[in-house]
C-alpha positions, 0 to 999 in steps of 0.5 A: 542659147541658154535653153540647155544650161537652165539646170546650171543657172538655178544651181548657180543661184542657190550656191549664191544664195548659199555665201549669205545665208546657210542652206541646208537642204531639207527635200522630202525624199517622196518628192526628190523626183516625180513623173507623170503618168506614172506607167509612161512618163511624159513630164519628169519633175526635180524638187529641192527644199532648202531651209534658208537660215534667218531668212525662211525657205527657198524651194525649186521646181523643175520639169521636163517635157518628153523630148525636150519640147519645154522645160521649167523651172520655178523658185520660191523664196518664202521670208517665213522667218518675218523679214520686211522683204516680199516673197519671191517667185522667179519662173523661167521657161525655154520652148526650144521649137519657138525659140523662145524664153520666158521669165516670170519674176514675182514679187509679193508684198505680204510685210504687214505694212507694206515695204516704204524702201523699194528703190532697188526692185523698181531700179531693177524693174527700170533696168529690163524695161524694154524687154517685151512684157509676156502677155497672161491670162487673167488670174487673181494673183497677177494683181496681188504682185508688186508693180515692180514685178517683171513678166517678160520674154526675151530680145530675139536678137539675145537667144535667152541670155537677157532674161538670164540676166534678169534672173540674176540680177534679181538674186542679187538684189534680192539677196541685197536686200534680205541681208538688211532687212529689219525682222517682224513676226507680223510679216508672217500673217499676210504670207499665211494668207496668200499661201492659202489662197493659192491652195484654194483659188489656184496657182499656176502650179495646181493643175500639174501638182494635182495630176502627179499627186492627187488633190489632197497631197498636191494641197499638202505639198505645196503647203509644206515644201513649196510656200510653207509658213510657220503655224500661227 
């Protein structure tokens, strides 16, 4: 089951996303690693920012529960450079006691006027089609995604490894088609704003971030290390 090897696929997927693009890491060092509560931590925390050259940033997000009850970990690729590509968020996460996987792949559409070419996401979508879709919570954003976005928990009989799948699959394309995009610095605007909605009616993320780090330093954390966006 691959609930103990989370770690190595998202190291896998940066030095993948490495041989296209230059990473340089970038990682503020008050943030390297965090914990909550302080005194007695329960949760620890792994981040890594990386300044993806002519692409923008891509940022991973790690957490660990006491025990090994849960584990996280998040990526957001963030196309600050203007590249006519959605912005995308990939969560996975492995309940080891429900023997469960889970793996949210994101796709925000914020090109000024809209992707025309997106064959190869809705191929990829088409490809994981019969994996069982997760069931969420209402939220804002869930409706901001491209439909080509993928919510999905994994086949029993698959113990994890067919959401991994997915999830490499998706860097694939992903990397695929970032590596032909045309660049327009108008793209940068929509990014701008879905960044400022996720700091002001809420992300996924926001309620931990504000426990480790207060409200004012969640807002510039996920402002500067984890969606940032040049000033216009």
């Amino acid at each position: 089951m691959f609930f103990s090897e989370l770690d190595i696929l998202t190291k896998e997927i940066i030095e993948s996303l490495g041989k296209h693009m230059r990473m340089t890491e970038k990682t503020p060092k008050q943030y390297l690693h965090m914990s909550y509560p302080k005194l007695l931590p329960i949760m620890r925390f792994e981040t890594h920012q990386y300044d993806a050259e002519q692409f923008g940033t891509v940022t991973t997000f790690q957490t660990r529960r006491l025990g090994g009850k849960m584990q996280l970990s998040t990526m957001v690729c963030t196309p600050s450079k203007g590249l006519e590509i959605p912005l995308l968020v990939v969560d996975c996460m492995v309940m080891p006691k429900k023997q469960r996987a889970l793996c949210f792949v994101e796709f925000y559409d914020c090109t000024e006027k809209g992707m025309k070419d997106t064959k190869l996401f809705e191929g990829l979508h088409n490809r994981y089609s019969n994996y069982p879709d997760y069931e969420e919570k209402r939220a804002w954003y869930v409706k901001e995604r491209a439909p080509y976005s993928m919510i999905k928990s994994d086949l029993a009989w698959q113990q994890g490894y067919g959401v991994q799948k997915m999830v490499r699959d998706t860097m694939e394309v992903y990397t695929l088609v970032a590596k032909h995009a045309r660049k327009d610095g108008r793209n940068i605007r929509k990014i701008r704003e879905l960044q400022q909605r996720m700091v002001e009616d809420g992300s996924p993320a926001k309620p931990i971030l504000e426990k480790v780090l207060g409200k004012k330093e969640a807002e510039s954390f996920f402002r500067t290390v984890v969606m940032p966006v040049p000033e216009s």
